[in-house]
C-alpha positions as CSV (number, residue, x, y, z in Angstrom):
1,X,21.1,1.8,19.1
2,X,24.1,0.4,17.0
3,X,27.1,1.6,17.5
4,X,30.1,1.1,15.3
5,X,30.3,-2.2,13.7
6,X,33.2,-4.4,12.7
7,X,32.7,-5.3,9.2
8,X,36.6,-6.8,7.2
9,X,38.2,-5.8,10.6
10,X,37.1,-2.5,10.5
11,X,35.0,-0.7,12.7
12,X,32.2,1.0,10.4
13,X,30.5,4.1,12.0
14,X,26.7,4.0,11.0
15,X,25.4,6.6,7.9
16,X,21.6,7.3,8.8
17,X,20.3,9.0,5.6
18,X,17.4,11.3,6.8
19,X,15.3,13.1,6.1
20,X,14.6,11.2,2.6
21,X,11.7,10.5,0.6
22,X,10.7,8.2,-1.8
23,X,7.9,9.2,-4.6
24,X,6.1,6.0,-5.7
25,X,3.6,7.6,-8.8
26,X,5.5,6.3,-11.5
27,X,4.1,2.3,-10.3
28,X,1.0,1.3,-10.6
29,X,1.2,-1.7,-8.3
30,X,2.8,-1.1,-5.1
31,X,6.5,-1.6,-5.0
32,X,6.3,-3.0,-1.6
33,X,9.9,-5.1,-1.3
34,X,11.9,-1.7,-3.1
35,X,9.9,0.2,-0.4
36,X,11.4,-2.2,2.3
37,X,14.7,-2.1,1.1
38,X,14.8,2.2,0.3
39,X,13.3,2.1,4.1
40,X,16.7,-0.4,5.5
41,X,19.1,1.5,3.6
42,X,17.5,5.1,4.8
43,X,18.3,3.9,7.9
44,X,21.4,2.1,7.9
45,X,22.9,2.5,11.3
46,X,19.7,2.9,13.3
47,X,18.9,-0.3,15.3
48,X,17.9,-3.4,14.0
49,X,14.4,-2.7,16.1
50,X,13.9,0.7,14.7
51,X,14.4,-0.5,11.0
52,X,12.3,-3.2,11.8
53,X,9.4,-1.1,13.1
54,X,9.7,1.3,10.2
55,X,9.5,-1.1,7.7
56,X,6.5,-2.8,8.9
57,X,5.0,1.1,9.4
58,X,5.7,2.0,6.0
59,X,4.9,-1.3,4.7
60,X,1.4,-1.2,5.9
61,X,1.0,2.4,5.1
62,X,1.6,2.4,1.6
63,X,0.0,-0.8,1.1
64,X,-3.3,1.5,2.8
65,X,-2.6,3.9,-0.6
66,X,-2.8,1.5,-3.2
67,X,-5.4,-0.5,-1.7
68,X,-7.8,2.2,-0.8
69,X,-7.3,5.7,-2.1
70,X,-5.5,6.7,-5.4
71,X,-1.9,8.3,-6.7
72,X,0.4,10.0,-5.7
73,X,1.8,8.0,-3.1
74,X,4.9,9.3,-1.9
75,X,6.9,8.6,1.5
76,X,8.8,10.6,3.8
77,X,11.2,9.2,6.2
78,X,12.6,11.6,8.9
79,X,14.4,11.5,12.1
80,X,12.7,13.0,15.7
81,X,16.0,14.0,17.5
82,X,13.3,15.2,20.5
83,X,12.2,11.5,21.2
84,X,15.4,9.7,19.7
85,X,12.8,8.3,16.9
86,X,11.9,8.4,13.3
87,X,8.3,9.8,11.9
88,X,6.9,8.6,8.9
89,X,5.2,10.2,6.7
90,X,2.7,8.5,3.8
91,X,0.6,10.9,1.0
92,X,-2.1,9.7,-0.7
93,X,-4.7,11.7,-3.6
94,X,-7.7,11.1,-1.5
95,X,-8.7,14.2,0.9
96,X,-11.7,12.5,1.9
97,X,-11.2,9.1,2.0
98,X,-9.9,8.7,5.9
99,X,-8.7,5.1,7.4
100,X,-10.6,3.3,9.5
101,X,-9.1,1.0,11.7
102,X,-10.1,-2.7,11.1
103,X,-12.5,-2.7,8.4
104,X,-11.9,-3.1,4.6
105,X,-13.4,-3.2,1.5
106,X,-11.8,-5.9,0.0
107,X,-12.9,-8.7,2.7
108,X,-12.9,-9.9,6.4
109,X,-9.4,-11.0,6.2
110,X,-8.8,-8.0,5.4
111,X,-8.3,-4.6,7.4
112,X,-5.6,-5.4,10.3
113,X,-3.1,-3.1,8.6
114,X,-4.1,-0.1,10.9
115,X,-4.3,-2.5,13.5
116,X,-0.8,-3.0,13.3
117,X,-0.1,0.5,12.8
118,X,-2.1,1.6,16.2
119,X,0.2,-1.2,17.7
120,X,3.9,-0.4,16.7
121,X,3.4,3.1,16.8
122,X,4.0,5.6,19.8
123,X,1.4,7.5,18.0
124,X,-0.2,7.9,14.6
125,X,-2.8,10.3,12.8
126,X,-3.6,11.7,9.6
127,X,-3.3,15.2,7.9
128,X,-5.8,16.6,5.4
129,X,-4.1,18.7,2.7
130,X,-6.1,20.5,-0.1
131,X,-4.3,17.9,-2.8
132,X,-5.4,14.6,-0.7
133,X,-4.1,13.6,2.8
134,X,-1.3,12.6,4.9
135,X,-1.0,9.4,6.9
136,X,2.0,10.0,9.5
137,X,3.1,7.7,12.3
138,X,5.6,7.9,15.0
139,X,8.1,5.6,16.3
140,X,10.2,6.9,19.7
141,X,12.7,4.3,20.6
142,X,13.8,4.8,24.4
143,X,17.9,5.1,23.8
144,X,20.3,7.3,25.2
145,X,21.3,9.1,22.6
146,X,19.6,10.3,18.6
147,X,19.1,7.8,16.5
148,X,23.1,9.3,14.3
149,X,24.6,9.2,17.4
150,X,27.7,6.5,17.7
């Protein structure tokens, strides 16, 4: 976890910015290096680890929407004070159209998003809603103290 940093030779307390959420139906290509960025700046403070993690995490996830199912893609970003970690949260129109790890249907160099997911994750599932689904994962981070905590 990061603590106060010196920044002009001041100490600068960390400003997490959760829960926050980003709707992405307005592009139709996927804004993947604004998503990175909205994701580092949500979670300004939080260790360079975590923001690392949840970048790739949402990276992959929303990537998953526009490749595979169809608008509206929004995100969700949100702290788990219980497990001092964040959740993420990815929506997608497509009820029906589930993720399967390692296979794609654009190509066999293709499909090793989930892969990645299943790997960073402390755990990771998907939500049906009547409007299209959920993709959620979790990320626990083995601190002392929340993720706003100084």
């Amino acid at each position: 976890m990061a603590g106060p940093k010196a920044r002009g030779g001041r100490l600068v307390k960390p400003v997490l910015k959760l829960p926050a959420a980003l709707d992405l139906s307005r592009f139709p290509h996927p804004p993947l290096s604004a998503v990175r960025l909205w994701v580092a700046e949500v979670l300004c403070g939080a260790s360079e680890d975590c923001v690392d993690d949840t970048v790739l995490l949402v990276n992959e996830l929303v990537s998953n929407v526009y490749d595979h199912a169809t608008p509206p893609c929004r995100v969700r970003v949100s702290e788990l004070p219980e497990q001092y970690g964040v959740r993420v949260e990815v929506d997608d129109g497509e009820a029906d159209l589930l993720p399967v790890m390692g296979t794609s249907r654009l190509g066999k160099y293709r499909g090793r998003g989930l892969v990645l997911v299943e790997r960073v994750a402390e755990r990771w599932g998907i939500s049906r809603r009547t409007w299209g689904k959920t993709v959620w994962a979790e990320l626990a981070y083995r601190t002392a103290r929340p993720l706003h905590a100084v």
